[in-house]
N, C-alpha and C positions, 0 to 999 in steps of 0.2 A: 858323526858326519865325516867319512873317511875321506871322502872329497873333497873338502874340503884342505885336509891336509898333504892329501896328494899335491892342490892345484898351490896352497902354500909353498912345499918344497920344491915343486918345479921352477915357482919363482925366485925361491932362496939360491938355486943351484945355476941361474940365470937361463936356464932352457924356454921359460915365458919372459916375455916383457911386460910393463907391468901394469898396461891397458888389460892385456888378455886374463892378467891375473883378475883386475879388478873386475869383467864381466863374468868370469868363470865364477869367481867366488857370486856376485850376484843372482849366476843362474841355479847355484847352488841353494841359496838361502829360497832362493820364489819354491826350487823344487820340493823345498822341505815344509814352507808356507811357514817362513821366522824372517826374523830381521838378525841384521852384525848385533843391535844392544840385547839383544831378547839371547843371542848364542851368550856372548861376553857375561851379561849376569847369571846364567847357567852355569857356564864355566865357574865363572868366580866362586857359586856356591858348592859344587863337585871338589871346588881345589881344598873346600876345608874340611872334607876324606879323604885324605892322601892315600889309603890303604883301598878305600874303592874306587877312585880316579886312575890308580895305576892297574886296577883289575879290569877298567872301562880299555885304558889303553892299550894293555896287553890283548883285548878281545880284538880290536880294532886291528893293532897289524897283525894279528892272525889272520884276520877277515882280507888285509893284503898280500899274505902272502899268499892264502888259498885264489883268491883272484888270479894273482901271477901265474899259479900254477895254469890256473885254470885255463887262462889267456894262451901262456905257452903251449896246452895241449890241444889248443884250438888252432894256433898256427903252422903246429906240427900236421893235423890231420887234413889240413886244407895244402899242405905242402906236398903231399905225398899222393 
C-alpha cells in the first residue's frame, strides 16, 4: 500500500493536517477492503523477514518513483 505511505509522509512533512491524514489513510484502507489492525498485524509478521520486507520496500519506491516519472511526463505533455 504505497498510499498509504505517501499520505503518511505528507503528514510527517506537515504538507497535510492531520484530519486529512486521518480520512485519506481511511479511504485508503475501504479501497483496499482491510482495516489499520488487519494492515499492523501484517506488517508485524512481514517485519520478522527482514530480507523480504526490505525486498517488498525496495519494490514499493520503485513503484514511486516510476509514478513520478510517470506523472512528470504527463504534465510535461499536457503543457506543451
Amino acid at each position: 500500500m504505497v498510499e498509504l505511505q505517501l499520505v503518511r509522509s505528507y503528514g510527517e512533512t506537515n504538507s497535510l493536517d492531520s484530519l486529512t491524514v486521518d480520512s485519506l489513510t481511511d479511504e485508503i484502507f475501504q479501497k483496499y477492503e482491510t482495516t489499520d489492525s488487519v494492515f499492523v498485524q501484517s506488517h508485524n509478521y512481514y517485519q520478522q523477514f527482514p530480507e523480504k520486507q526490505l525486498s517488498r520496500i525496495e519494490k514499493a519506491i520503485e513503484r514511486l518513483k516510476m509514478d513520478q516519472v510517470s506523472d512528470t511526463t504527463k504534465q510535461d505533455t499536457t503543457t506543451n
